[in-house]
C-alpha positions as CSV (number, residue, x, y, z in Angstrom):
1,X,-3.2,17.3,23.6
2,X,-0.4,14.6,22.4
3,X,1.2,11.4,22.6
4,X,0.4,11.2,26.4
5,X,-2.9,12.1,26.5
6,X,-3.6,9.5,23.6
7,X,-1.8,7.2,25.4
8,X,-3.9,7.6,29.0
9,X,-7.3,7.1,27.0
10,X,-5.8,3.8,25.2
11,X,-4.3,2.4,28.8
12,X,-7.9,3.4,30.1
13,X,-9.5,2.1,27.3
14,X,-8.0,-1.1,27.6
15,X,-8.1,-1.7,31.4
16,X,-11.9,-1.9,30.9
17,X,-13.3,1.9,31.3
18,X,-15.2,4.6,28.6
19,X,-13.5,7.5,29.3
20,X,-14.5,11.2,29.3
21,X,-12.4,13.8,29.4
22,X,-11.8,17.6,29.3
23,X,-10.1,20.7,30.7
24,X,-12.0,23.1,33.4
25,X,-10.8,26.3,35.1
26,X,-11.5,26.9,38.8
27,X,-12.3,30.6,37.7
28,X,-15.5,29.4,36.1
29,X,-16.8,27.3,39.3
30,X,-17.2,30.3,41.9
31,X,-13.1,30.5,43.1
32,X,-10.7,33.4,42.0
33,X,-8.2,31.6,40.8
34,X,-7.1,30.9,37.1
35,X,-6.5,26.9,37.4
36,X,-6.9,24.6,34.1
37,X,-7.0,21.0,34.5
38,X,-7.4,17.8,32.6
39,X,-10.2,16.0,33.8
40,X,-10.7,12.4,33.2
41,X,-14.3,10.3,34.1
42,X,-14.3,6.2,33.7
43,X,-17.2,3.9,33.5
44,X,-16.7,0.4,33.6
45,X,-17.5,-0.5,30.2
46,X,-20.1,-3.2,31.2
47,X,-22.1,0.0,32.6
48,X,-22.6,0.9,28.5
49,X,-22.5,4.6,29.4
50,X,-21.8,5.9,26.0
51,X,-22.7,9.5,26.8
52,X,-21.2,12.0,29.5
53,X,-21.4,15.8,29.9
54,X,-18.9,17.8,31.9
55,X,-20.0,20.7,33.9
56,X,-20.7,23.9,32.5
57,X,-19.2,27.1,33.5
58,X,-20.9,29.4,36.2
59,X,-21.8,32.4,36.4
60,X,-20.0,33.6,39.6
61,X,-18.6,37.3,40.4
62,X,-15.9,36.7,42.5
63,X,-12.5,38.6,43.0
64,X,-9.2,37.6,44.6
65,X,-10.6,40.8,47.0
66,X,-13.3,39.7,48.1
67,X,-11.2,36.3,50.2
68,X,-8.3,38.4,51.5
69,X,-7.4,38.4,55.1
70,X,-8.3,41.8,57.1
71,X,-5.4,44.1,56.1
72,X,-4.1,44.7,59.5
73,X,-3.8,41.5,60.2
74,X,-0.3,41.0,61.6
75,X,0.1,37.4,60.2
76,X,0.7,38.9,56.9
77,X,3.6,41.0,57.5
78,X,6.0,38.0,56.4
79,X,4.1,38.1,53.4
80,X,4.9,42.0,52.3
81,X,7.4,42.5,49.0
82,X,9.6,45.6,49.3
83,X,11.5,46.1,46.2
84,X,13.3,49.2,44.5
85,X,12.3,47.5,40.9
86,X,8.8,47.6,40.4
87,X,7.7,48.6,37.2
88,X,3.6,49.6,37.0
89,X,1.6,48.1,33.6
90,X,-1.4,50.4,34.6
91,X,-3.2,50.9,37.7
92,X,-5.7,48.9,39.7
93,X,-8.2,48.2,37.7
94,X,-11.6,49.8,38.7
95,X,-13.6,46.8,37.2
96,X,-13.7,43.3,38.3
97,X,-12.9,40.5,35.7
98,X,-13.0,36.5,36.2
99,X,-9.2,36.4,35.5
100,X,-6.4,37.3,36.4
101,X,-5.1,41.4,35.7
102,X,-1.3,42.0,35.3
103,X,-0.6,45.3,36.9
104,X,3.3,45.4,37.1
105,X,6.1,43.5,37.3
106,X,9.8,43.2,39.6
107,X,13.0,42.3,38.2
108,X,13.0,40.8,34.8
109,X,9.1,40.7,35.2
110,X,9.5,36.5,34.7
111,X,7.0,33.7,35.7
112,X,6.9,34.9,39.5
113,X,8.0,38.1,39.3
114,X,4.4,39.3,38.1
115,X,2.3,41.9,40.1
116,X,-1.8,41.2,39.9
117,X,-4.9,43.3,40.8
118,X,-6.8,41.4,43.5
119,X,-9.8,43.0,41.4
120,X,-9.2,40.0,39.2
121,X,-8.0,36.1,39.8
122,X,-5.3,34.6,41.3
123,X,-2.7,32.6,39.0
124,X,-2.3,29.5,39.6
125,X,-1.1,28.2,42.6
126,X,1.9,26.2,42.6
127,X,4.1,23.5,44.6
128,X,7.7,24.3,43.1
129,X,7.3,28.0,41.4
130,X,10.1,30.1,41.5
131,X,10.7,34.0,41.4
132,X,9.8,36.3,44.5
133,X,6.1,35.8,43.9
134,X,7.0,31.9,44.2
135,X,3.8,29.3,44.7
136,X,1.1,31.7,45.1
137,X,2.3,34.6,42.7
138,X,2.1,38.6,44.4
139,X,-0.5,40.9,44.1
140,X,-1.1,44.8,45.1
141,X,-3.5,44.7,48.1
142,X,-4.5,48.2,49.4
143,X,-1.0,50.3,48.7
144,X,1.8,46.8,49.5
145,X,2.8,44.1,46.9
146,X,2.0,40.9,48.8
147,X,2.2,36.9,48.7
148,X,-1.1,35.2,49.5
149,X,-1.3,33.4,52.9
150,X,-1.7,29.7,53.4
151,X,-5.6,30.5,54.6
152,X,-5.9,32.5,51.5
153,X,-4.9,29.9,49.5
154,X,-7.6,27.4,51.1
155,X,-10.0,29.7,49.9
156,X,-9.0,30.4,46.0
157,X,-8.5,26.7,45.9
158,X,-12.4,26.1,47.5
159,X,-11.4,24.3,50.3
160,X,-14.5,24.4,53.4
161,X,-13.7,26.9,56.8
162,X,-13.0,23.7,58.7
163,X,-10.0,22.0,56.9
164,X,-7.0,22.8,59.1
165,X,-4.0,23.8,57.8
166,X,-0.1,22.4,58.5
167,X,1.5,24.2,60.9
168,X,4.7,24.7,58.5
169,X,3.4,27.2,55.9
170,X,5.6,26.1,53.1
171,X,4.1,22.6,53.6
172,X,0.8,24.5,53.0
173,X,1.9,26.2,49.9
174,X,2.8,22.7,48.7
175,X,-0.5,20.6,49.7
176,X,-2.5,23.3,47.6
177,X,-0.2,23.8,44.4
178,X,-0.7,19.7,44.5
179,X,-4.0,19.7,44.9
180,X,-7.6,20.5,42.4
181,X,-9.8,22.5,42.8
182,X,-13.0,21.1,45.2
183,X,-15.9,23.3,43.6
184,X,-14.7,21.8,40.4
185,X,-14.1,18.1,41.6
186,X,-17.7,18.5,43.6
187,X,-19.4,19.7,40.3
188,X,-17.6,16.6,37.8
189,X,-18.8,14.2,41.1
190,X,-22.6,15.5,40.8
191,X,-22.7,14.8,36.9
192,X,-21.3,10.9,37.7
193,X,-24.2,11.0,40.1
194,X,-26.6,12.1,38.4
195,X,-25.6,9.3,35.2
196,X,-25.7,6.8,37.4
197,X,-29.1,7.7,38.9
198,X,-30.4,7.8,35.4
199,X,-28.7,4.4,34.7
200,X,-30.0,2.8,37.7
201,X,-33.4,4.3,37.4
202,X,-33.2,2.6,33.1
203,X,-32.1,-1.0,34.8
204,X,-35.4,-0.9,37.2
């Protein structure tokens, strides 16, 4: 991973913490969206935690489809792309896969100008992407090539019913491209948990 990465686990390393680290996708903890991070996990070093296992991938069939908005539903409209220069890779896919499926393409068919199945993932969300499929990337839902909505975006990103979202939807757009990934962040929390439980439960 390079010079940085080295770098972060030496800084880490020397400000006192073992460190753990490794790279998840969302797409493998129950969300429909395609989202790779770098995680990092410190102990204090005093805790002599030598060992740590990341979470392991689960088993979840889930589609961008099945977290859509109600077709109809009139707070999408803003959200339709009407262009004279789409250009169909193949058509929707009749099979759902934990990824996502490249249908088509606009324009030059460039980072944002790609068109997915929503029988597959969502690409990664995004605070600054460009293109016409900018942030949230554009998909073929029912027979129109859409942008995902703010609420749709709480959803592929795992966010719970309750969290409210900013009034501005570009400010939206811009909290989630930011942000991780909660079933992912909730999973890496219950490992720490469980280590220390197991630490604890050595000590006593």
């Amino acid at each position: 991973m390079g010079r940085t990465h080295a770098m972060t686990l030496e800084l880490l390393g020397k400000a006192g913490y073992s460190v753990f680290d490794q790279i998840l996708n969302s797409s493998n903890f129950g969300v429909p969206q395609k989202r790779e991070r770098l995680f990092f996990v410190g102990f204090r070093k005093d805790l002599q935690i030598s060992q740590f296992t990341f979470p392991s991938p689960l088993s979840v069939d889930i589609a961008l489809e099945d977290i859509l908005l109600p077709e109809e539903d009139p707070c999408l409209e803003e959200l339709i792309i009407s262009r004279d220069d789409v250009k169909w890779k193949e058509k929707q896919p009749a099979t759902r896969k934990n990824r996502p499926l490249r249908i088509g393409t606009v324009g030059k068919g460039g980072q944002g100008e790609r068109i997915y199945s929503v029988k597959g993932h969502a690409v990664t969300l995004s605070a600054y992407g460009g293109g016409i499929g900018a942030k949230t990337g554009m998909y073929l839902v029912g027979n129109r090539i859409r942008r995902l909505h703010p609420e749709e975006c709480k959803r592929v990103m795992g966010f719970p019913k309750e969290f409210i979202l900013h009034e501005k939807r570009n400010v939206s757009y811009k909290q989630f491209g930011n942000s991780v990934a909660v079933p992912v962040i909730s999973a890496i929390a219950e490992r720490i948990e469980n280590v220390l439980a197991i630490m604890g439960k050595q000590v006593a």
